[in-house]
C-alpha positions as CSV (number, residue, x, y, z in Angstrom):
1,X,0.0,0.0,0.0
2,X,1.3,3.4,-1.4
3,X,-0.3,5.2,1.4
4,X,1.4,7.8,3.7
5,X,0.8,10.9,5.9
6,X,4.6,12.4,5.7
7,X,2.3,14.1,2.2
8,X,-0.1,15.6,4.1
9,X,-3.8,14.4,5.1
10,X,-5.3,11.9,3.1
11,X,-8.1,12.2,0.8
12,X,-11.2,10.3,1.6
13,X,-10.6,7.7,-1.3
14,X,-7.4,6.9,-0.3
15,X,-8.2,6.5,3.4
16,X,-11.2,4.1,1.8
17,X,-8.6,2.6,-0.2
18,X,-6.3,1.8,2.8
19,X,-9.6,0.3,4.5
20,X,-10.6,-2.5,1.7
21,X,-6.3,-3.1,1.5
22,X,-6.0,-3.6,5.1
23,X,-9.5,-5.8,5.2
24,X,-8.5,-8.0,2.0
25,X,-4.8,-8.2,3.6
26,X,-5.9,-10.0,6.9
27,X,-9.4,-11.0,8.5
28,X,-10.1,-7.7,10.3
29,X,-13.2,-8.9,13.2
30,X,-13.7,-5.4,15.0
31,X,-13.9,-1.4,13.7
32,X,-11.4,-0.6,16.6
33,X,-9.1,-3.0,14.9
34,X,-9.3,-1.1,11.5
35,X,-8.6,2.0,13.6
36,X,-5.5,0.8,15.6
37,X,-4.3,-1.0,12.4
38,X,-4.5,2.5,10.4
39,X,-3.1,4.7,12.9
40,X,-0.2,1.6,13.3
41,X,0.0,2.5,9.3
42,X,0.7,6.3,10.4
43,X,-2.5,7.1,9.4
44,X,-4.6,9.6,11.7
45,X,-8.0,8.4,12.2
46,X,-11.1,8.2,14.5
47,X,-13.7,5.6,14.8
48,X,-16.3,7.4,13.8
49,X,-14.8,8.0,10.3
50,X,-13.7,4.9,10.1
51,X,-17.7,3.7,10.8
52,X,-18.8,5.9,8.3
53,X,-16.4,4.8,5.4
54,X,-17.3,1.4,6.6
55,X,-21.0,2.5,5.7
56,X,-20.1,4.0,2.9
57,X,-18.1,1.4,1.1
58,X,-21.0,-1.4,2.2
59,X,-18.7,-3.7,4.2
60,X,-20.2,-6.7,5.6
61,X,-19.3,-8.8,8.6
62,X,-19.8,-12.6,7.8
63,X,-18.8,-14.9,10.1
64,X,-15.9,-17.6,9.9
65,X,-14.9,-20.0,12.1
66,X,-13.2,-18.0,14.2
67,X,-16.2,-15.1,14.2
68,X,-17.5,-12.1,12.9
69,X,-15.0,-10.6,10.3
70,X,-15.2,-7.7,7.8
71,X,-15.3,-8.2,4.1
72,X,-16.0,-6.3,0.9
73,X,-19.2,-6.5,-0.6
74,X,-18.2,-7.3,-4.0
75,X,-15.9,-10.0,-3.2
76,X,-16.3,-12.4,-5.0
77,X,-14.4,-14.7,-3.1
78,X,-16.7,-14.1,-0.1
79,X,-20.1,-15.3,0.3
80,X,-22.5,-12.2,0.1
81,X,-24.3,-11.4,3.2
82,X,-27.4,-12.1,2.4
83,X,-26.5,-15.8,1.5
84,X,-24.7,-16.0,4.5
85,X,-27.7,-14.8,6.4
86,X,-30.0,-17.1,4.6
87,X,-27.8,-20.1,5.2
88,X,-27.6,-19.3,9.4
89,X,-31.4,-18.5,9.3
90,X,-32.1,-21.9,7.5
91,X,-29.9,-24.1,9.4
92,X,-31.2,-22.8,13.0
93,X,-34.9,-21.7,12.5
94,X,-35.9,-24.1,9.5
95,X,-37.7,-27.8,11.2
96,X,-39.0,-29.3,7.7
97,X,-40.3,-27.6,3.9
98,X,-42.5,-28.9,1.5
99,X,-43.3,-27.8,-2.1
100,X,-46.6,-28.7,-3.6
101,X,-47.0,-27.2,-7.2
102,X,-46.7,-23.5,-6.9
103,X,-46.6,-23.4,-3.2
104,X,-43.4,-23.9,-0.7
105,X,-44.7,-24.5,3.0
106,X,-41.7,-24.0,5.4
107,X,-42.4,-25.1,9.4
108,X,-40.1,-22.9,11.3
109,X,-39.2,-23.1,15.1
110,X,-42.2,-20.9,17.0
111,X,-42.1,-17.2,16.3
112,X,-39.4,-17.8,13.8
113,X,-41.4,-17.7,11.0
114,X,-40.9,-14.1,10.4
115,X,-37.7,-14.1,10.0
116,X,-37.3,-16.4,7.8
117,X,-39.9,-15.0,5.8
118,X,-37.6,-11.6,5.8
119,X,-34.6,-13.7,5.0
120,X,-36.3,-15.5,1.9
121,X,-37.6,-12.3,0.5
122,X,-34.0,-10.2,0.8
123,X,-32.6,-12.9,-0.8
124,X,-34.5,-11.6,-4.3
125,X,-34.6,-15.4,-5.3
126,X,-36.4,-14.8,-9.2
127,X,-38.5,-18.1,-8.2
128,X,-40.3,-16.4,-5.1
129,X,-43.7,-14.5,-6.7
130,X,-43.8,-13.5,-2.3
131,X,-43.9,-15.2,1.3
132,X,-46.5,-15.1,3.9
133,X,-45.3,-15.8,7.7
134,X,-47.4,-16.8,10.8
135,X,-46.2,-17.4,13.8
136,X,-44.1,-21.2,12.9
137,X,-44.8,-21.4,9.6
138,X,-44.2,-19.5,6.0
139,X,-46.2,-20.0,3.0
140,X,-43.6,-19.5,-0.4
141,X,-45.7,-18.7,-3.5
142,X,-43.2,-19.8,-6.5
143,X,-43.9,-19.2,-9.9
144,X,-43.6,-22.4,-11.7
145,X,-43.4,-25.8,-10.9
146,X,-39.5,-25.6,-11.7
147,X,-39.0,-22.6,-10.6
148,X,-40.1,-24.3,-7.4
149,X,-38.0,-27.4,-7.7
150,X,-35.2,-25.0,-7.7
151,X,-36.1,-23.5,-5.0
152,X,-36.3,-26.1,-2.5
153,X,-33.1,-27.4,-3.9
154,X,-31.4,-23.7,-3.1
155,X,-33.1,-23.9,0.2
156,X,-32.4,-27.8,1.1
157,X,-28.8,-26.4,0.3
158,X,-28.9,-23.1,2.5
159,X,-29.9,-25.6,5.2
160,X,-27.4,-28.0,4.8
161,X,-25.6,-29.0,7.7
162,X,-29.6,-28.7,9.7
163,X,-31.5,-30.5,11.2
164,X,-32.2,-33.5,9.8
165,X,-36.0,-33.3,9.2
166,X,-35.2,-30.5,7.1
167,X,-33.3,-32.8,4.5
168,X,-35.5,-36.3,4.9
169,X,-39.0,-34.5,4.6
170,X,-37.8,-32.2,1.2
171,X,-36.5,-35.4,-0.1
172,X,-39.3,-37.9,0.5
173,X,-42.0,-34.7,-1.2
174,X,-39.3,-34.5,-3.9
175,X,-39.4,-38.1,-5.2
176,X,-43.2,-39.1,-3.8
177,X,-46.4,-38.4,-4.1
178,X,-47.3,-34.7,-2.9
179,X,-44.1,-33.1,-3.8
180,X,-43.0,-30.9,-6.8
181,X,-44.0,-32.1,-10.2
């Protein structure tokens, strides 16, 4: 990084600049870290600038393995946020799904169904015509019979790694009577 205050203040791009460097250099979990890391670089900043280029350049914290952890939006080595949501969301809220024609019926742990509604929706699948959530259950209104056997199949794979009634149930409607045709 070509970045240094012995040329005076730096401009706002270049102080955004040396953010995504220093968050695509190392995995960056906290904004105080960006701050002490910058200031370590010689470069004079607060936190509160540092929260609003963070804003500004539409970083997301995913998490790892180790935790929560900055990352550009665009990078397309990193999962977006919104699939990363989805996948969480499916995994811990999502008890079973089944698609009948049109129609996706997802049982959700109680008062959960909301939020997965939410989570389906931001996701902007081109399947989904719209969700409607009660209390432990959301009702997915596709717009073809593929479209809705890709669906589940993007949602069976958001949940992967969930509970297991999730993957049994989808596969039994999938391949039997009741299930997408």
């Amino acid at each position: 990084m070509n970045v240094g205050s012995a040329l005076g203040p730096l401009t706002k791009a270049e102080r955004q600049q040396a953010i995504l460097d220093l968050i695509r250099d190392r995995k960056v979990r906290t904004q105080e870290e960006i701050v002490a890391a910058l200031r370590h670089r010689g470069l004079d900043v607060t936190q509160a600038t540092v929260s609003r280029d963070i804003r500004e350049l539409g970083l997301a914290r995913v998490h790892d393995p180790d935790g929560p952890r900055y990352v550009a939006g665009g990078d397309p080595d990193e999962p977006s946020p919104v699939s990363t949501r989805l996948r969480a969301v499916m995994r811990e809220h999502v008890r079973s799904m089944e698609f009948v024609a049109h129609i996706g019926v997802v049982h959700t742990r109680p008062s959960s169904a909301p939020l997965v509604a939410a989570v389906i929706d931001s996701a902007h699948f081109e399947e989904v015509a719209g969700t409607v959530a009660g209390d432990d259950t959301v009702l997915v209104v596709v717009r073809s019979r593929p479209g809705a056997r890709r669906l589940a199949e993007r949602l069976r794979e958001a949940a992967g790694g969930g509970p297991a009634a999730i993957r049994a149930h989808d596969a039994n409607q999938m391949s039997g009577h009741g299930g997408v045709r």
